[in-house]
KEVEX-153766 format. One line per 4 residues: their letters; for each residue x, y, z of C-alpha. Coordinates in Angstrom, 2 decimals. Layout:
BEGIN
a	X:Y:Z; ...
***
This chain:
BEGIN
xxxx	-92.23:-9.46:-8.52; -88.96:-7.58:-7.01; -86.16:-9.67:-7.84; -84.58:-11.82:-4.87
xxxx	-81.13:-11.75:-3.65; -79.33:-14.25:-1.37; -75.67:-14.66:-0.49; -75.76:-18.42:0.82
xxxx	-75.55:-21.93:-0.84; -77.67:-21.75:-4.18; -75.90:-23.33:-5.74; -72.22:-23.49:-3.77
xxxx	-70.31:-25.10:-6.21; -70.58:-25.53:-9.54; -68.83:-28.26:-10.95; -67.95:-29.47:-7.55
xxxx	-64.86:-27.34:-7.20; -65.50:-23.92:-8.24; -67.25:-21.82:-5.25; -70.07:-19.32:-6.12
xxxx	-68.87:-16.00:-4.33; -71.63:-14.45:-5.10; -75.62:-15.16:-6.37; -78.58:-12.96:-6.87
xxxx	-82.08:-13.05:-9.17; -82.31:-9.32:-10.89; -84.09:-7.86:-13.87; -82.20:-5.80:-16.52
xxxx	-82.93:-2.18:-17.60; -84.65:-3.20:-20.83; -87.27:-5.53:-19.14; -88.74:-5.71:-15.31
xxxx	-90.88:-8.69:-15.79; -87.90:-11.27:-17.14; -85.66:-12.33:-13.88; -82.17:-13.75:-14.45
xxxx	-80.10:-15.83:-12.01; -76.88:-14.11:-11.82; -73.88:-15.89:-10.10; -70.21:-14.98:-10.16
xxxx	-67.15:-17.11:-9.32; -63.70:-16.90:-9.28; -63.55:-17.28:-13.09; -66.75:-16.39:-14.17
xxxx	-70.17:-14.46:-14.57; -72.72:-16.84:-15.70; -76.41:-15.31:-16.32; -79.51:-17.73:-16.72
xxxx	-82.93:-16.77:-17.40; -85.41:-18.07:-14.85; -88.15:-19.62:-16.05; -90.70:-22.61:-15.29
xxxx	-89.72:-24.34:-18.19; -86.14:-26.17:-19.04; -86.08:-25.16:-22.62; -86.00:-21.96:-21.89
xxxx	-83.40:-21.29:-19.56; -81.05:-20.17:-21.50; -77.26:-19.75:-20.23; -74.15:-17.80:-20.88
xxxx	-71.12:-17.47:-18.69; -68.48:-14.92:-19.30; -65.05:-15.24:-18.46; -63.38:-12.26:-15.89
xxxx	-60.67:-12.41:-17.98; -62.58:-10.58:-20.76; -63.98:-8.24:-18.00; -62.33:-4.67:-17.85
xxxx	-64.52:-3.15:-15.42; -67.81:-3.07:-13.38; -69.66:0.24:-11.97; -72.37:0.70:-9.77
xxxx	-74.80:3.65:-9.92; -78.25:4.85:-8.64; -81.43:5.19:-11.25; -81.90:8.78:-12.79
xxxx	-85.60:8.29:-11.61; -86.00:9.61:-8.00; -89.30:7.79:-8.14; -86.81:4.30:-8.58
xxxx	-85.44:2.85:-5.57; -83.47:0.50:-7.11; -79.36:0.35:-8.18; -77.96:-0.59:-10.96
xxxx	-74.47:-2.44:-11.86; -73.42:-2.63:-15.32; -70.25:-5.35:-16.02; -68.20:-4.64:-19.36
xxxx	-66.69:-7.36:-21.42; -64.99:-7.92:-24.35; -64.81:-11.36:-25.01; -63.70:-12.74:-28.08
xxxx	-67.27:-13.00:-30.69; -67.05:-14.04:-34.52; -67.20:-11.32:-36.59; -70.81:-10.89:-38.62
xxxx	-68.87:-10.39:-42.44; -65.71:-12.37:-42.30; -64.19:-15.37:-40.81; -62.41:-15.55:-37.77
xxxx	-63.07:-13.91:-34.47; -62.12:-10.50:-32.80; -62.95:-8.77:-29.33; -66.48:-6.93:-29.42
xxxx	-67.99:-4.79:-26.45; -70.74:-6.61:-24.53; -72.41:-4.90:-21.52; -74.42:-6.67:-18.62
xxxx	-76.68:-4.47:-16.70; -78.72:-5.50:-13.86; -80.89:-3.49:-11.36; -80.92:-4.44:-7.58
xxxx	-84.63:-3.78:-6.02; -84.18:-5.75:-2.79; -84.87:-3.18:-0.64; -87.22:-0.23:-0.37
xxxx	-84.43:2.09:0.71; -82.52:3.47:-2.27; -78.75:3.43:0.14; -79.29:0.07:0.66
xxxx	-79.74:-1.13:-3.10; -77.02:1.04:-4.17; -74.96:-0.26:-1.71; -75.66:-3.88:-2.50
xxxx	-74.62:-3.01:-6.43; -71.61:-1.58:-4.95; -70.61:-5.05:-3.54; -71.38:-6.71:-6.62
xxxx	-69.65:-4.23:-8.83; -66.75:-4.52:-6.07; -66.47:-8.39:-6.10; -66.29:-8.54:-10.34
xxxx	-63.50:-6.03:-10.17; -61.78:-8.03:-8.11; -62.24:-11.24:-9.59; -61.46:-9.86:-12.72
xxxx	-58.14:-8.90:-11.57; -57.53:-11.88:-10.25; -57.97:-13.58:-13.34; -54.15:-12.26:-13.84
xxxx	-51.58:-15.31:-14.91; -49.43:-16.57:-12.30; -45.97:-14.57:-13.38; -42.73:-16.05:-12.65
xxxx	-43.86:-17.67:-9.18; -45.11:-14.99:-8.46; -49.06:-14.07:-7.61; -49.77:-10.46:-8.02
xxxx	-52.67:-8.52:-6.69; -52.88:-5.21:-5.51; -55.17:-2.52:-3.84; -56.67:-0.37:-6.18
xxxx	-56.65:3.15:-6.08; -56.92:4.23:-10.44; -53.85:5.79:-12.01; -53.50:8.64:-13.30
xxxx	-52.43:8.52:-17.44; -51.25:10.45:-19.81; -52.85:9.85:-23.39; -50.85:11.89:-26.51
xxxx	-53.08:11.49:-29.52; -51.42:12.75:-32.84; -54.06:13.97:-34.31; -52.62:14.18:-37.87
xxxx	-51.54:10.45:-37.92; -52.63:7.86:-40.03; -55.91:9.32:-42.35; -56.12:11.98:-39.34
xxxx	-58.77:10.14:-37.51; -57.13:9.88:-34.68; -58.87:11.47:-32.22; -62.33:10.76:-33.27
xxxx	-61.15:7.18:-32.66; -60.22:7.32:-29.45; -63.62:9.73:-28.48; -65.37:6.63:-30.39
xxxx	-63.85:3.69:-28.55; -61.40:4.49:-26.27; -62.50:7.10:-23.76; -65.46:4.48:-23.27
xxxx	-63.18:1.61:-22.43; -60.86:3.81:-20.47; -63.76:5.17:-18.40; -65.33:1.52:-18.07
xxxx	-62.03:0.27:-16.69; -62.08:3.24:-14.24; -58.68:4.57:-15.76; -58.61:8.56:-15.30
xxxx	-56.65:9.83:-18.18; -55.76:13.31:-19.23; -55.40:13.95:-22.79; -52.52:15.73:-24.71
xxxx	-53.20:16.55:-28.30; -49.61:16.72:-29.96; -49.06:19.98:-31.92; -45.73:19.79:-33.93
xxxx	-43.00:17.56:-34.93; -40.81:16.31:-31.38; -43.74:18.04:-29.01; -44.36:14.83:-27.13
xxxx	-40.57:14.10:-27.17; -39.59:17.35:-24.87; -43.27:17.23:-23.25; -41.97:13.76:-21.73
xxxx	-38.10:14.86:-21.26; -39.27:17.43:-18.98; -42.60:16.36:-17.33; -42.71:15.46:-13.65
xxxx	-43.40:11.63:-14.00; -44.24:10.98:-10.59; -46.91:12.20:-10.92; -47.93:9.55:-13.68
xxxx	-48.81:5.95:-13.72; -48.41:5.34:-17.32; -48.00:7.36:-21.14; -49.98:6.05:-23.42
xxxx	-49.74:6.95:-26.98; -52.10:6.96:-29.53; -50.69:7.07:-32.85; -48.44:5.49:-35.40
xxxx	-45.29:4.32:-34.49; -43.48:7.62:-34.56; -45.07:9.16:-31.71; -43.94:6.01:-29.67
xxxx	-40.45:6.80:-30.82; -40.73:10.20:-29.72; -41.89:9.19:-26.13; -38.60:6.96:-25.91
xxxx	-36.10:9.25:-27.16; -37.88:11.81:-25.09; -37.26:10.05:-21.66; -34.03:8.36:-22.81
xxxx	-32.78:11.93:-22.92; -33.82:12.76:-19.33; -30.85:12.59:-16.54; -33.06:10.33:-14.78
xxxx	-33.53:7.90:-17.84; -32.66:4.83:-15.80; -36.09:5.52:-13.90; -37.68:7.14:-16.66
xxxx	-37.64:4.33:-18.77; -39.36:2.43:-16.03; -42.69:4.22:-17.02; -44.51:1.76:-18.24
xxxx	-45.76:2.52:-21.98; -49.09:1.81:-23.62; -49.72:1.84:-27.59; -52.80:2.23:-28.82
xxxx	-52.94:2.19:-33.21; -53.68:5.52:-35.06; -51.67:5.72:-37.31; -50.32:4.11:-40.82
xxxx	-48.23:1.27:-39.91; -49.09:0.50:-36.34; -46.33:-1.95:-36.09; -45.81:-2.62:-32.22
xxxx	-49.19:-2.60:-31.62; -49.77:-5.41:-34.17; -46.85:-6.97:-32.62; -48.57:-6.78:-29.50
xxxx	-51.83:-7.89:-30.18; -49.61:-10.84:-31.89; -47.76:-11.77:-28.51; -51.42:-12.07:-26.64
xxxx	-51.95:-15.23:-28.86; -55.29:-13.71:-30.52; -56.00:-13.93:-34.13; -55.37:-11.48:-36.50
xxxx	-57.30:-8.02:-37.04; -57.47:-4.84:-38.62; -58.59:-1.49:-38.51; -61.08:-0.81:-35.45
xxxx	-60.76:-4.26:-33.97; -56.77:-4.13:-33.33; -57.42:-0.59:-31.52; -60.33:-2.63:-29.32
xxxx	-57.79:-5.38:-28.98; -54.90:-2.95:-27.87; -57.52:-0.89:-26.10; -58.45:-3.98:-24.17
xxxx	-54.96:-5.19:-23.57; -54.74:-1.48:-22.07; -57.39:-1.91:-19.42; -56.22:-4.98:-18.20
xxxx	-53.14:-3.47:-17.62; -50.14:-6.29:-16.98; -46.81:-5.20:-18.01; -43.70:-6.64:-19.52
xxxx	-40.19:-6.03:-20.27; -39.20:-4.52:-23.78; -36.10:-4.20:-25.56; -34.72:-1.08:-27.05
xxxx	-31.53:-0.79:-29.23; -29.22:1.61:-28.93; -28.34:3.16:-32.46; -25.38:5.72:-33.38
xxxx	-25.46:7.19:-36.54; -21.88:8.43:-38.58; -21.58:11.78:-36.64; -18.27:13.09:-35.37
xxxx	-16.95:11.73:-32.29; -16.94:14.99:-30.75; -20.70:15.39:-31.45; -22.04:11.89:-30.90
xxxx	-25.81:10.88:-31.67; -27.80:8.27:-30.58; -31.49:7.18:-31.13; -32.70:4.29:-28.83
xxxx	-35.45:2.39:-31.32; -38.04:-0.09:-30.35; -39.30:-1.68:-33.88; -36.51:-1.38:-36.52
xxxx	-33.58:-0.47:-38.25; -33.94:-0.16:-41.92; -31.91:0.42:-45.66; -32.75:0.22:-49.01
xxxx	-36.33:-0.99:-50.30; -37.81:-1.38:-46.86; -36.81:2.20:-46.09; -37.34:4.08:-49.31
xxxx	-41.04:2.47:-49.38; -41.74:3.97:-46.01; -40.77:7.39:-46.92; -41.71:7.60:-50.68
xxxx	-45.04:6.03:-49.51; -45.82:9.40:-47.52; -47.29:10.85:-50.64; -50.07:8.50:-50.42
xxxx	-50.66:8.62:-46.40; -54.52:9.68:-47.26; -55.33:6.25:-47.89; -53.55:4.88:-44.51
xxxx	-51.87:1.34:-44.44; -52.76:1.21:-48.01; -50.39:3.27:-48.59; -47.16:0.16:-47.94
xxxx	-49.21:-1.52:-50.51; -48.73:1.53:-53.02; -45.48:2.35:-52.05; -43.86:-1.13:-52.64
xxxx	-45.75:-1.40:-55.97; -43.84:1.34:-56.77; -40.82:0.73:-55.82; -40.75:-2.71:-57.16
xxxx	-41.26:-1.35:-60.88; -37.25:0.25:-60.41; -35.61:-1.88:-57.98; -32.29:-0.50:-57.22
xxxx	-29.37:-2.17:-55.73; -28.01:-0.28:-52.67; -23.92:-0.81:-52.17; -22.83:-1.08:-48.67
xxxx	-20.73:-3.22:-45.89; -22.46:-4.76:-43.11; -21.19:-6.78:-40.38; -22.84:-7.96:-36.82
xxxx	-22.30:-9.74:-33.69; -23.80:-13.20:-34.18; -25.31:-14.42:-31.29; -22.96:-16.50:-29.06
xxxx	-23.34:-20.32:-29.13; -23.22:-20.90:-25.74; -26.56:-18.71:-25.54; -28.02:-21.86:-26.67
xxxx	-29.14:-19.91:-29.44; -27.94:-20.78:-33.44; -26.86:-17.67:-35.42; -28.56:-18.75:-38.62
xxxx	-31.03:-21.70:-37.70; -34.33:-20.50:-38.65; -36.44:-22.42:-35.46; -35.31:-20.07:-32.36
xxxx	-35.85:-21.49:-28.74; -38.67:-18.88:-27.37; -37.46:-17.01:-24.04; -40.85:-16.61:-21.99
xxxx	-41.15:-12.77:-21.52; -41.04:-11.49:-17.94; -44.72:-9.94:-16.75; -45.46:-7.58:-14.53
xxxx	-48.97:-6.81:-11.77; -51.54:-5.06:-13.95; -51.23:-1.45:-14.59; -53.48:-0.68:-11.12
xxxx	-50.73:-2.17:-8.94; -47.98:0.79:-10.33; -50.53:3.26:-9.22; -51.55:1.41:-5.53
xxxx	-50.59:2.00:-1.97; -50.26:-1.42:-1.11; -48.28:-4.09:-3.76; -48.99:-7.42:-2.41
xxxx	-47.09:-10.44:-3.83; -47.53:-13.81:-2.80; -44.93:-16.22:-3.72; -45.29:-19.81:-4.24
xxxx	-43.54:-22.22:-1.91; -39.47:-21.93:-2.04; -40.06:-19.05:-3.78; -38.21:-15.54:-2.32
xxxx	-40.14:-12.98:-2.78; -39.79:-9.23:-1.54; -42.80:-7.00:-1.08; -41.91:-4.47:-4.29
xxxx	-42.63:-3.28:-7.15; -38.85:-4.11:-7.88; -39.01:-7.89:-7.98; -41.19:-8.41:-11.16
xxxx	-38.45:-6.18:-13.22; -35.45:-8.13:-12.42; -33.91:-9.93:-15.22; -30.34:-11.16:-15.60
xxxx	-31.49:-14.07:-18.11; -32.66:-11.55:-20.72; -29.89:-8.72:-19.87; -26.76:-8.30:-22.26
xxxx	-24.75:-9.12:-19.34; -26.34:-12.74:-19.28; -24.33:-13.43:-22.39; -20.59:-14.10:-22.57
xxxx	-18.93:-11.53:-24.77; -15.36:-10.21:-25.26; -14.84:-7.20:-22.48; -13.82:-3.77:-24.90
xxxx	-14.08:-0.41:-24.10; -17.77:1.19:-23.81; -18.83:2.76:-26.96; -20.88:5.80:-24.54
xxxx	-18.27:6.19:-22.01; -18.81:10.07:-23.34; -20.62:11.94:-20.94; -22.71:13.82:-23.08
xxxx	-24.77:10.28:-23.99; -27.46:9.30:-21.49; -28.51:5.89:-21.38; -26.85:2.77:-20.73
xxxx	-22.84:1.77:-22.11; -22.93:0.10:-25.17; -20.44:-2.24:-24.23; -20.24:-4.64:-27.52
xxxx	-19.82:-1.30:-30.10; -16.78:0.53:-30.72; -16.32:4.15:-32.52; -17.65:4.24:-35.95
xxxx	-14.53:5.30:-37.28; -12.71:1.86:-36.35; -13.11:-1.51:-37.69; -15.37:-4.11:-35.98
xxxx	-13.98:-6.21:-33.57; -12.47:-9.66:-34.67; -15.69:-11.88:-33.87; -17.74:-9.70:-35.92
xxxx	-18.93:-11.39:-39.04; -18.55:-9.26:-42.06; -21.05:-9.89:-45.14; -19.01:-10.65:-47.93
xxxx	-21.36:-9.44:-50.80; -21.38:-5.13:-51.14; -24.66:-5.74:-53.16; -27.93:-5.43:-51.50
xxxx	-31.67:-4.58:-52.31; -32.60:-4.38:-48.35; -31.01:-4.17:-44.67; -33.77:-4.62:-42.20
xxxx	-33.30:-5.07:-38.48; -36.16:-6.16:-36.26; -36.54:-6.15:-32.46; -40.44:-6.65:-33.14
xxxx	-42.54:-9.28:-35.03; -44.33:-7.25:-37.36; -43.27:-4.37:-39.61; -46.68:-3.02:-39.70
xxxx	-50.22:-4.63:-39.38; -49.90:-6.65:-41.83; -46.49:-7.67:-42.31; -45.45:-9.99:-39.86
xxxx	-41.72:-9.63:-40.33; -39.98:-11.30:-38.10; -42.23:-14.41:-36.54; -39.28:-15.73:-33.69
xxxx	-39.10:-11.97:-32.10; -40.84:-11.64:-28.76; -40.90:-8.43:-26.60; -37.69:-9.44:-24.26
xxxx	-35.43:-12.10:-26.37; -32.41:-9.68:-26.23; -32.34:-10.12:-29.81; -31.61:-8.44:-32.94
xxxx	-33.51:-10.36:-35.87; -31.45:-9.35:-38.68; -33.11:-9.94:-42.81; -30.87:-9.06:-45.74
xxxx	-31.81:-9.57:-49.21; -28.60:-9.72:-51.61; -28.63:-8.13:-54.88; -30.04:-10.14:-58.39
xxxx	-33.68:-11.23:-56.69; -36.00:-10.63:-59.00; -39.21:-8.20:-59.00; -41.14:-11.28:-59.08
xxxx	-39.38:-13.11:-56.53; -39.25:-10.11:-54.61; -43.14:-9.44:-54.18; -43.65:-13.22:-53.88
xxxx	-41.41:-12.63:-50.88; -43.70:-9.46:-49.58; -46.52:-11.47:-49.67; -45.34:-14.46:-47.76
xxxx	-44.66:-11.49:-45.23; -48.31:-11.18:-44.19; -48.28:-14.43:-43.42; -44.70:-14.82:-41.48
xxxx	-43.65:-17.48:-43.86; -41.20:-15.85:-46.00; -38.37:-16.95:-44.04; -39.33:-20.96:-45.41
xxxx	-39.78:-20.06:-48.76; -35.87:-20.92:-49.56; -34.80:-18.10:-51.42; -31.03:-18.15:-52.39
xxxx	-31.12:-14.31:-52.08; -32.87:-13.86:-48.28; -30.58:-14.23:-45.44; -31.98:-14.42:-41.70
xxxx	-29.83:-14.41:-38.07; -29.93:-13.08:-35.02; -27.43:-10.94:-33.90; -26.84:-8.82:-30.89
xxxx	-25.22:-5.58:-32.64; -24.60:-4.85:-35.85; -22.70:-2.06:-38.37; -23.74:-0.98:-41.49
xxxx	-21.44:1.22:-43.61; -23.68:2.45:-47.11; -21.14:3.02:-50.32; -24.08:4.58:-51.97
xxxx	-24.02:8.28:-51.92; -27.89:8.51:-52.06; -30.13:6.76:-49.76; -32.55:6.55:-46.75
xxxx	-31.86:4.85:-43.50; -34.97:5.26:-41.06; -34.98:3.99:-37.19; -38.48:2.97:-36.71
xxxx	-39.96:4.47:-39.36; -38.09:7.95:-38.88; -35.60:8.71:-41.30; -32.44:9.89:-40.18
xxxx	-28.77:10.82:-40.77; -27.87:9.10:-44.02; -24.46:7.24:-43.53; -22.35:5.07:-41.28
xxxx	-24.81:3.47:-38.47; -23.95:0.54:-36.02; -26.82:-0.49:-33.08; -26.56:-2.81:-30.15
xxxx	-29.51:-4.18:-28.08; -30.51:-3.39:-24.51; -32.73:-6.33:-22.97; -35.67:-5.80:-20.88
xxxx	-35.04:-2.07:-20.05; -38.13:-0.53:-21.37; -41.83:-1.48:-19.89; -44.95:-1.86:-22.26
xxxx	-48.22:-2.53:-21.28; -49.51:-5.60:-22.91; -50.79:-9.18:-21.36; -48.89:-12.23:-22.71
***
């Protein structure tokens, strides 16, 4: 029997309030004799076997917010007359070996026979595929007042795979799970295979980025920094930086793309299942603000530097780990775990001065209280909308709206302007810097201002600056952070901790909870800029993982003025 289709009342609500857009009886590829009442709402895709007995019509409904795409197509038969429409999920399943759940690829594919001419099938799968896409876009939170939907017309992206990161398997894992995701989503992509140290860094500084709707990195965390520098050095950086950013993990550390899978709410992963997580987070496409820091290392005045950083600022154990651990990078994020071992059997003591800017009390905010009032970050339409001909926004009642891109990026609550702080004289008022004035540092060479705080110990076994919550997968470092707080999470560990007290202190880090574990030696605040000033004449100071000059090195932080794509 061909299957039936009808697009009136069976059933028109279900529940009483939710209305069934759409409702059909089809077949699936695997088996023409089983028929399955398929009906889609608003919120949902449920699929029912149809049988003439109750206990066996079995039900499952998927939610459109796990959906990433839907496709129509004809058979590859001539002799079939019927269409097809396949729907792609990737809802949320228990994993088969461990405890816990994780996202995992489920495909729904149903063939259309209705009619005897092939057109006609096809072009009812076409409305089907058309109405889950939709949907499934719909399925968007409600950001800010604001209700976002777009036209669709897919974006163009540009993918940079390092192919050397991580244990070098970059590449075959984005041929084994992302191109399928991207090209389920109906994201065209072009890939760029990075070839040498800093290639993606002047690819970006000089591409045409009009003609992009997003760079997307695949990597560790050092070909993210790359991008960033890269189009912080452009003279158009103010628009540049409006590019919205993807991260997908390939490398060792994968730090912001941990933090991101952290900030959707989901449970903790690994491996594969934090690329499908980021991979997923990457079709659906919403993006929010992210803060960078602005960091200027000890050169001459005459010859300034600045980095702009989006994960951390470190000295001392945290950094010498990260770089001594490069000897073992064939065994991937195991490699933290070797490198800390390591460095824990001759702990050294690192002699420096460091001072910050706590944050000011009228923020509402305490300096050194370790519960930290949660600023919601600001969202943007889904990745589709940057790339449409038509952005329509639909404000709620009393609420302005204008019909722009622009209005979703404004900010002043999250801005370093939002803030109350002393007036001084900008620290990049030197025309060879691009970027934005860093209006709360002065020149290295003079001493902080007077409502700095100055540490009084010299004596320290680690500096580490966060803008992030996690320092790599597994190392949730700094649990308050969120993508847009404006803040600077700043962890010091003073000298005479123990080796014991020390790795109990590590370990609590995979869990976020070292920061209640009391130690008399860890010290946690939030700061907006800070200076640090190393005595030692050896040492390593690395800016997201990157090492760099070794000496005199004060940062600031810029709210909001990046974009990632991520869905919070």
């Amino acid at each position: 029997m061909e299957p039936r289709i009808t697009e009136s009342d069976p059933p028109s609500y279900r529940n009483g309030i939710t209305k069934v857009l759409r409702y059909g009886e089809f077949t699936t590829t695997g088996n023409r004799k089983v028929r399955y009442a398929v009906s889609l709402t608003e919120r949902d895709l449920t699929i029912q076997k149809v049988t003439s007995t109750p206990a066996g019509r079995s039900k499952v409904v998927f939610n459109l917010r796990d959906c990433v795409g839907c496709r129509a197509f004809s058979a590859d038969d001539n002799a079939d007359a019927g269409a097809y429409f396949s729907v792609y999920f990737y809802p949320f399943k228990r994993r088969w070996m461990s405890s816990g759940v994780a996202r995992q690829r489920v495909e729904q594919c149903f063939r259309v026979a209705l009619f005897q001419d092939p057109r006609a099938n096809l072009e009812e799968a076409e409305k089907w595929a058309g109405t889950i896409r939709e949907n499934s876009v719909r399925q968007q939170h409600l950001r800010n007042r604001v209700l976002y939907s777009a036209v669709h017309r897919p974006c163009s992206v540009m993918l940079l795979v390092n192919p050397h990161s991580g244990k070098g398997q970059a590449l075959s894992l984005f041929t084994g799970h992302v191109q399928r995701m991207l090209n389920e989503a109906g994201v065209p992509h072009t890939l760029v295979i990075t070839e040498r140290q800093n290639h993606a860094r002047e690819l970006v500084r000089e591409a045409d980025l009009s003609q992009w709707g997003a760079l997307v990195i695949m990597s560790g965390d050092g070909l993210l920094f790359e991008v960033v520098n890269g189009l912080m050095e452009r003279e158009d950086w103010e628009e540049a930086i409006q590019t919205p950013l993807g991260i997908l993990p390939g490398g060792s550390g994968n730090a912001l793309a941990a933090s991101i899978h952290h900030y959707s709410g989901a449970q903790p992963v690994s491996s594969e299942e934090l690329l499908i997580s980021c991979g997923f987070l990457l079709c659906k496409g919403l993006v929010s603000r992210m803060d960078l820091a602005s960091v200027h290392l000890g050169s001459s005045r005459s010859n300034p530097t600045r980095l702009f950083s989006f994960l951390s600022l470190a000295w001392g154990f945290v950094a010498d780990v990260d770089v001594e651990s490069e000897k073992y990078r064939h065994v991937g994020a195991a490699r933290f775990t070797m490198g800390t071992l390591v460095r824990l059997a001759s702990l050294r003591v690192y002699k420096g001065r460091l001072a910050y800017l706590p944050v000011d009390e009228e923020d509402g905010q305490s300096p050194v209280s370790l519960e930290m009032t949660s600023m919601s970050p600001q969202h943007q339409p889904p990745l589709s909308a940057f790339c449409s001909s038509t952005l329509l926004c639909q404000p709620l009642k009393d609420s302005p709206c204008q019909n722009t891109a622009h209005l979703a990026f404004h900010n002043s609550r999250n801005s370093n302007n939002a803030f109350k702080a002393k007036k001084r004289e900008s620290m990049s008022a030197n025309a060879t810097l691009t970027g934005p004035p860093d209006s709360l540092l002065v020149p290295l060479d003079q001493p902080v201002p007077s409502d700095w705080v100055v540490v009084p110990e010299e004596d320290f076994v680690l500096m580490l600056a966060m803008y992030q919550s996690h320092l790599a997968k597994d190392l949730y470092a700094a649990p308050d952070s969120t993508l847009d707080d404006g803040l600077i999470h700043l962890i010091y560990v003073r000298a005479g901790i123990s080796r014991t007290a020390l790795l109990r202190l590590f370990l609590a880090m995979e869990k976020g909870t070292h920061l209640a574990n009391n130690s008399p030696h860890l010290v946690y605040t939030r700061v907006r800029a800070l200076r640090l000033e190393p005595y030692s004449s050896k040492g390593v100071i690395t800016v997201d993982g990157e090492v760099v000059e070794y000496g005199p090195v004060q940062a600031q932080v810029h709210g909001g003025i990046a974009r990632l794509i991520t869905r919070l």
